[in-house]
Residue, then its C-alpha position, 0 to 999 in steps of 0.5 A: x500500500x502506498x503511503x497517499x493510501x495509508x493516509x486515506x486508511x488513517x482518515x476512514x479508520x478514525x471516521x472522517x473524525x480529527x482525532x489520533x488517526x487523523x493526526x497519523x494521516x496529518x503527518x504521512x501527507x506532511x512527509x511528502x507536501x510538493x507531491x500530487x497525491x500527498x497534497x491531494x490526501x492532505x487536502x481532504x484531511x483539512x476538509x474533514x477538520x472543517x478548515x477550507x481555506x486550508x483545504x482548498x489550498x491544498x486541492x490547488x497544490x495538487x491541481x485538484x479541485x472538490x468534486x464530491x458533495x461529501x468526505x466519504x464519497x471524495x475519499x471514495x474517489x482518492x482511493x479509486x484513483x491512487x489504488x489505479x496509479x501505476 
């Protein structure tokens, strides 16, 4: 599993929730900022805590945009095109 999907796991095991396992997703997506897929796995984190501004930056970072209505259909999403990457 590659680490942008660690951090997706990190945010679905912790329930879309900022807590522990936000905090570990937080932190791999940290470990990589400048990299498309850790910006855009660190975009969704700050959606989850409610912070856009910071969210959308991050979606820009990655040259993304929101195309979900809700975290767990963009989660969805991230999972089925970073599970895809070769």
């Amino acid at each position: 599993m590659t680490k942008p999907l660690q951090a997706l796991w990190w945010l679905k095991k912790g329930g879309f929730r900022v807590g522990p396992e936000w905090d570990q997703a937080h932190n791999i997506c940290q470990t990589m900022e400048g990299v498309k897929a850790f910006d855009w796995v660190h975009a969704l984190a700050h959606w989850i805590e409610a912070d856009f501004g910071n969210a959308d930056y991050w979606y820009r970072q990655a040259g993304e945009r929101r195309t979900k209505p809700s975290v767990a259909e963009e989660w969805a999403h991230m999972v089925d095109v970073l599970g895809n990457k070769p």
